[in-house]
C-alpha positions in Angstrom: 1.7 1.5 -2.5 -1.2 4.1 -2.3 -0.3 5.0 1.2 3.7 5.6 0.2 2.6 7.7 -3.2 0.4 10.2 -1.3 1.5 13.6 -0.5 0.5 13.4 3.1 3.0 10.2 3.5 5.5 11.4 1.7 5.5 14.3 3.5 5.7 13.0 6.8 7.7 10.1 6.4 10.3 12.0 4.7 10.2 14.2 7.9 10.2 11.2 10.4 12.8 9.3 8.9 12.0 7.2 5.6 14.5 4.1 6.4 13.6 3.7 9.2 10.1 3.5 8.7 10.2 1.1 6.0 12.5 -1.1 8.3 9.8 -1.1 10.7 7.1 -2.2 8.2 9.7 -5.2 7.3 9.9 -6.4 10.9 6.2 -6.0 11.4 5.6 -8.1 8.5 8.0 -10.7 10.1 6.4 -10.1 13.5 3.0 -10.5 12.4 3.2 -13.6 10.8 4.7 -15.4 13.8 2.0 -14.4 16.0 -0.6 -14.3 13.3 -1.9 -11.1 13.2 -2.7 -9.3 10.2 0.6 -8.0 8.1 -1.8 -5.9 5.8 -2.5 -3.6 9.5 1.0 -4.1 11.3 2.9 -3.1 8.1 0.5 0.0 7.6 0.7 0.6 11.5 4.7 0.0 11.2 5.4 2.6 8.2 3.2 4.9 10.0 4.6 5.2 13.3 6.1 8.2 13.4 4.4 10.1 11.3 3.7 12.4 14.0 7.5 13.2 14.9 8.2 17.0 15.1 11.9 18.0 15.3 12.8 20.1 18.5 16.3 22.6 18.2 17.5 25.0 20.2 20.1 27.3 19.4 19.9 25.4 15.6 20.7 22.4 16.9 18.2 19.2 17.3 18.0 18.7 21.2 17.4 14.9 22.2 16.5 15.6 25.9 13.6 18.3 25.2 12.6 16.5 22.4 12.2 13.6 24.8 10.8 16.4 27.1 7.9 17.6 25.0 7.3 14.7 22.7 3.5 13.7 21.8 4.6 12.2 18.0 2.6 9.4 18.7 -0.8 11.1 19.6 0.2 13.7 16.3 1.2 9.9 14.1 -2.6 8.2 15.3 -4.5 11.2 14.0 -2.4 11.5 10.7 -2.5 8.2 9.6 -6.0 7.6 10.5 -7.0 10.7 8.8 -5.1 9.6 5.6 -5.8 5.7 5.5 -9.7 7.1 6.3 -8.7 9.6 2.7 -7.8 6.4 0.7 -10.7 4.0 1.8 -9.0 1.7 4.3 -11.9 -0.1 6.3 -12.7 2.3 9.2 -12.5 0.1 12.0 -8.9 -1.2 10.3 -8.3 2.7 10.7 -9.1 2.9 13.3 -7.0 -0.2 15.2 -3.7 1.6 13.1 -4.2 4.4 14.2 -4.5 2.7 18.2 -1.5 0.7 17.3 0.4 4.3 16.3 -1.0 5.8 19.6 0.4 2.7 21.7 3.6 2.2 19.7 5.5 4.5 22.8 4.8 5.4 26.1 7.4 8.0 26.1 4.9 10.7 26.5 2.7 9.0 29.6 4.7 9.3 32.5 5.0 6.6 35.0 2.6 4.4 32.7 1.4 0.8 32.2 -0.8 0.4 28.9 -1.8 -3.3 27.8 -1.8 -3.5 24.7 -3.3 -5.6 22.0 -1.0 -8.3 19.4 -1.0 -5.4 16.7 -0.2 -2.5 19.5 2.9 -4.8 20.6 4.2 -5.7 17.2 4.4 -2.0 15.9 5.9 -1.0 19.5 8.8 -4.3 18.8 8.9 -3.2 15.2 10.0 0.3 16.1 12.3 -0.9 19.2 14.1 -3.8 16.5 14.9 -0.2 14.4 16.3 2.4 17.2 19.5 3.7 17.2 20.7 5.9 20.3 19.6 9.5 20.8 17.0 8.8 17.8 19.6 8.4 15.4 17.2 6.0 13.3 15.4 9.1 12.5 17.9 10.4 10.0 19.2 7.2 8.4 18.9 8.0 4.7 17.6 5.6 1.6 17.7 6.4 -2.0 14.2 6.8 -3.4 14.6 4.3 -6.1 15.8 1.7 -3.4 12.6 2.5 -1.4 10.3 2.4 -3.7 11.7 -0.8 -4.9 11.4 -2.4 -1.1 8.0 -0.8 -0.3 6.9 -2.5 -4.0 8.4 -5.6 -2.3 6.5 -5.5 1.0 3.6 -5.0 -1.1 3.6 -8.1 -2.9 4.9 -9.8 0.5 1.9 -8.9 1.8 -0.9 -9.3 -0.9 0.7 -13.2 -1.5 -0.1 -13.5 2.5 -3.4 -12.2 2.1 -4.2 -14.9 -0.6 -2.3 -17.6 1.1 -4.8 -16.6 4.7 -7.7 -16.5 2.1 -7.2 -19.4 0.8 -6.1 -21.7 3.9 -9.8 -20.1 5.3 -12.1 -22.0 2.4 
């Protein structure tokens, strides 16, 4: 809930696309837990994503194709988010593997690439991929702010009850 309440996020999830992002954190949380990776660092990676989107027009109008063209969102989103989970105490070397799993989420902006990634990288990359609608359209699904709060409070608990249940199944 602190990541969602800070300016920085609302900011530039607001930007991004809010719905989408939270959807994302939902089927990271999913994803996570059937290949049993952390949900506490795919759901931060997942509602982070795209934190580093910046909206291309020409002539007034958003343009897809140099969008597509230009696009480094992902290199923008790793720095953001790591700079803000760093701002609200998150464990730097958690941080720091978000902020990789941001980076990695898209390859959109390497041309011609391969990149292996680690379970966390992949889940946020499916997480975002289970979410897109053509020509970015995800990006501008809206949500009520009482409804997201209510599903990021949700997620929350989701997530702490996991925590205790992995906790506990480890003593």
């Amino acid at each position: 809930m602190d990541i969602y309440n800070h300016r920085i996020a609302q900011k530039y999830l607001s930007r991004s696309g809010l719905a989408h992002a939270i959807a994302c954190a939902y089927h990271a949380f999913k994803l996570a837990k059937q290949e049993n990776v952390s949900v506490d660092l795919a759901t931060k990676a997942a509602l982070l994503h795209d934190m580093g989107h910046y909206t291309w027009y020409k002539n007034g109008k958003w343009d897809y194709d140099l969008y597509k063209q230009n696009d480094i969102h992902a290199i923008k989103g790793a720095e953001r988010a790591h700079k803000l989970l760093i701002r609200l105490g998150e464990n730097p070397q958690f941080a720091k593997d978000i902020a990789f799993a941001i980076l990695f989420h898209t390859d959109s902006y390497i041309k011609n690439s391969f990149i292996k990634r680690t379970p966390l990288q992949e889940i946020t990359k499916l997480a975002d991929e289970m979410d897109e609608e053509e020509g970015g359209l995800h990006h501008y699904r809206k949500i009520e702010n009482d409804k997201a709060l209510k599903m990021i409070r949700k997620l929350d608990q989701l997530v702490e009850e996991d925590m205790q249940d992995t906790t506990l199944n480890e003593t």
